[in-house]
C-alpha positions in Angstrom: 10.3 21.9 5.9 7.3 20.6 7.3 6.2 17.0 8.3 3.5 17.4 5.2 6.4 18.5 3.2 8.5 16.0 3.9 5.8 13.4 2.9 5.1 14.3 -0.5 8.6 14.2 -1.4 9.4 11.0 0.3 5.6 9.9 -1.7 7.1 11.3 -4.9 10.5 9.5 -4.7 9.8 6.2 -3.5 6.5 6.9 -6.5 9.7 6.9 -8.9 11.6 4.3 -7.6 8.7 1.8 -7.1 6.4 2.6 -9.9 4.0 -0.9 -9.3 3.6 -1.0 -5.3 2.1 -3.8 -4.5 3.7 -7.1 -5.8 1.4 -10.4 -4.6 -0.3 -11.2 -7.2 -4.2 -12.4 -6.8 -7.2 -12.4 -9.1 -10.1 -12.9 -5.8 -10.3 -11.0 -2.5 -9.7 -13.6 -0.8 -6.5 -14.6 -2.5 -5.3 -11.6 -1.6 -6.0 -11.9 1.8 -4.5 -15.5 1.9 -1.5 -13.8 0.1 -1.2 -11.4 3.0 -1.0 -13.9 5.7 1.7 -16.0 3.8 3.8 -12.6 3.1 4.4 -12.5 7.3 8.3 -12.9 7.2 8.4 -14.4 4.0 9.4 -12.5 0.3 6.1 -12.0 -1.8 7.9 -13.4 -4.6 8.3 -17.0 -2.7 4.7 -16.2 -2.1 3.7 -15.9 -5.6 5.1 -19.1 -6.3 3.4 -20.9 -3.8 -0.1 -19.2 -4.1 -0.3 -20.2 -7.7 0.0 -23.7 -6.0 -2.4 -23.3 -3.2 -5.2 -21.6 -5.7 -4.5 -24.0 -8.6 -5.4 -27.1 -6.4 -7.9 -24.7 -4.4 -9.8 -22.4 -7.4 -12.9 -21.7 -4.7 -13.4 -20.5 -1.6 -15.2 -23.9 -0.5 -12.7 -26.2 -1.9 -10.4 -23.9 0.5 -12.8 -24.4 3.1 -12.8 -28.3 2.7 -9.5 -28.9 2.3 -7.0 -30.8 4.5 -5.2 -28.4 7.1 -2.1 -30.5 6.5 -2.1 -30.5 2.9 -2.4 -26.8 3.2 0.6 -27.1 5.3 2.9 -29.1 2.5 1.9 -26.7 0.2 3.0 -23.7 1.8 5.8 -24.9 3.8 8.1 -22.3 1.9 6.8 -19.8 2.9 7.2 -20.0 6.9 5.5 -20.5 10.2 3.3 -22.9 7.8 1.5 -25.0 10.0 -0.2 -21.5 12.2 -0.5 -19.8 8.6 -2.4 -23.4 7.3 -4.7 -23.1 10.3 -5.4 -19.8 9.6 -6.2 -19.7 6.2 -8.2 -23.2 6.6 -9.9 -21.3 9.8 -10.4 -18.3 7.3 -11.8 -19.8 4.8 -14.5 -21.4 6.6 -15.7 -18.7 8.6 -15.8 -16.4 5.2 -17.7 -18.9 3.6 -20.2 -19.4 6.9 -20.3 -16.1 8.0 -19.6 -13.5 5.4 -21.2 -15.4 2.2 -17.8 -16.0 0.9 -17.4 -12.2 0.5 -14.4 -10.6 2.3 -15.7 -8.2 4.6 -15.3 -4.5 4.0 -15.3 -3.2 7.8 -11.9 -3.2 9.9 -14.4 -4.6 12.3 -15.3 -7.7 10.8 -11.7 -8.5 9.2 -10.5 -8.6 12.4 -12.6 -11.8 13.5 -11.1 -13.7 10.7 -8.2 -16.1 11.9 -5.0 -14.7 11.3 -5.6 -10.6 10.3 -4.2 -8.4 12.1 -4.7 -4.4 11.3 -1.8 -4.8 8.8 -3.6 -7.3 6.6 -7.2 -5.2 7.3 -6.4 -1.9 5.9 -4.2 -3.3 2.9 -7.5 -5.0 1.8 -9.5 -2.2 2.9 -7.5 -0.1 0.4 -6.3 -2.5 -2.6 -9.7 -4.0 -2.6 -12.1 -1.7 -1.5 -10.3 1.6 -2.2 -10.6 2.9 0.8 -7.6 5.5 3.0 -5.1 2.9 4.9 -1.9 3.2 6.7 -0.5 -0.4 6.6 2.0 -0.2 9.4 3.7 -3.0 9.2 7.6 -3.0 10.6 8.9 -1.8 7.7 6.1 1.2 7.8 6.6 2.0 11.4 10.6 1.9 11.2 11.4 4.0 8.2 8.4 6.2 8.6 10.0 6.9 12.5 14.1 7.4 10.5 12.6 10.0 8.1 11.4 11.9 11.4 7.3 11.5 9.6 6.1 9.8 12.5 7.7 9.7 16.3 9.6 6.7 16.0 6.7 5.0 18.0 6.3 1.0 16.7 2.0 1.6 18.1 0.5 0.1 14.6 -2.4 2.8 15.6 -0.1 5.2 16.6 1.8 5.7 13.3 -1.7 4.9 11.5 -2.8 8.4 12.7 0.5 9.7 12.7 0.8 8.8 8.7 -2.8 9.7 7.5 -2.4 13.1 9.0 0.8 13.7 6.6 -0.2 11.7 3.5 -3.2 12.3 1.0 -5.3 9.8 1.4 -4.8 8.1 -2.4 -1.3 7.5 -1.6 -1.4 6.2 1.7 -1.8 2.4 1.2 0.4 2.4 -2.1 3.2 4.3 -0.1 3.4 1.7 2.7 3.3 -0.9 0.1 6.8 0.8 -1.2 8.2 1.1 2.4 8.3 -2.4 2.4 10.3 -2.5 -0.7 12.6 0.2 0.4 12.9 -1.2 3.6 14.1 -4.7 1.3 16.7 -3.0 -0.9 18.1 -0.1 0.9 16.8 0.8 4.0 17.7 -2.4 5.9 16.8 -2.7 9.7 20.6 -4.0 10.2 23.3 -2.2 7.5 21.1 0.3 5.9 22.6 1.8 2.2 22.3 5.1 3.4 25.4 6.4 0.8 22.9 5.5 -1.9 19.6 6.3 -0.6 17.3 8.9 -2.3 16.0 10.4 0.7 18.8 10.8 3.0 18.8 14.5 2.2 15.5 14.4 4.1 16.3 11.5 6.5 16.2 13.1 10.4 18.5 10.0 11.6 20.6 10.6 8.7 20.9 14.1 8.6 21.7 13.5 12.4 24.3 10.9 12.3 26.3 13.0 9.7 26.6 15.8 12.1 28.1 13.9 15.0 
């Protein structure tokens, strides 16, 4: 079986398992990029909650812009690391509304000079707003992607990026790192990973390894 192989069944299976992909809910672009930022090492459902907080208080982009870092803070302390996310999203918000004309930008480029995005955050909104091909390699992305034997086992964000978008049609690409994350969550856990129940272990190279020790 071939690497390309390999990745439309592991797109297909996770496809059935995960039928919605994405699961932080936002109605602008730049609630989803908000969303993003709170999601670092925090669930999206405990970021759902608190968004519908944050944007309730905060409907615009301005009032974002104006508001109190350290309200900000209080309001997202759930989620984490809440006073460097309330800096960045206060930081954010500002330079979208002074530099980009409170449009979020559609270039890697220029999502990069906003406080707090890192390529992660820039090709999920490159793809779930814009539509465009993204790996998202997060550390879910880059560790399961490495255990099915897709990618080289590399954790290089860029790395796997290429690695990924050589295997996986372009439609699919965003959407299936959107369900590593989930996967990663429920059943292929970074410390006791299920992998007695796990729909791809027939195709898992560390699986299929270990077994034959």
């Amino acid at each position: 079986m071939t690497k390309k192989e390999k990745g439309r069944i592991v797109v297909e299976r996770l496809k059935s398992l995960y039928p919605d992909s994405c699961s932080l809910e936002a109605k602008k672009d730049y609630e989803l990029l908000f969303a993003t930022r709170l999601s670092a090492q925090c669930t999206d459902a405990r970021v759902n909650t608190v968004t519908k907080v944050l944007f309730k208080k905060y409907p615009t982009l301005d009032s974002l812009a104006e508001a109190d870092e350290n309200d900000i803070a209080e309001i997202i302390k759930p989620c984490g690391l809440f006073r460097t996310k309330a800096r960045d999203i206060k930081l954010g918000a500002v330079k979208l509304v002074e530099v980009f004309g409170g449009r979020v930008p559609d270039t890697m480029e220029e999502l990069l000079t906003i406080p707090g995005v890192g390529r992660k955050t820039a090709n999920l909104i490159l793809s779930d707003i814009y539509g465009h091909p993204a790996i998202v390699a997060d550390t879910h992305c880059m560790r399961i992607a490495g255990k099915l034997g897709l990618t080289g086992g590399g954790r290089d964000p860029l790395k796997v990026e290429t690695e990924l978008s050589k295997l996986i049609e372009p439609a699919e690409q965003a959407s299936l790192c959107h369900r590593f994350v989930h996967f990663g969550r429920d059943i292929c856990t970074a410390r006791s990973p299920q992998c007695g129940e796990c729909p791809l272990s027939d195709i898992c190279s560390d699986y299929q390894q270990k077994i034959k020790k």
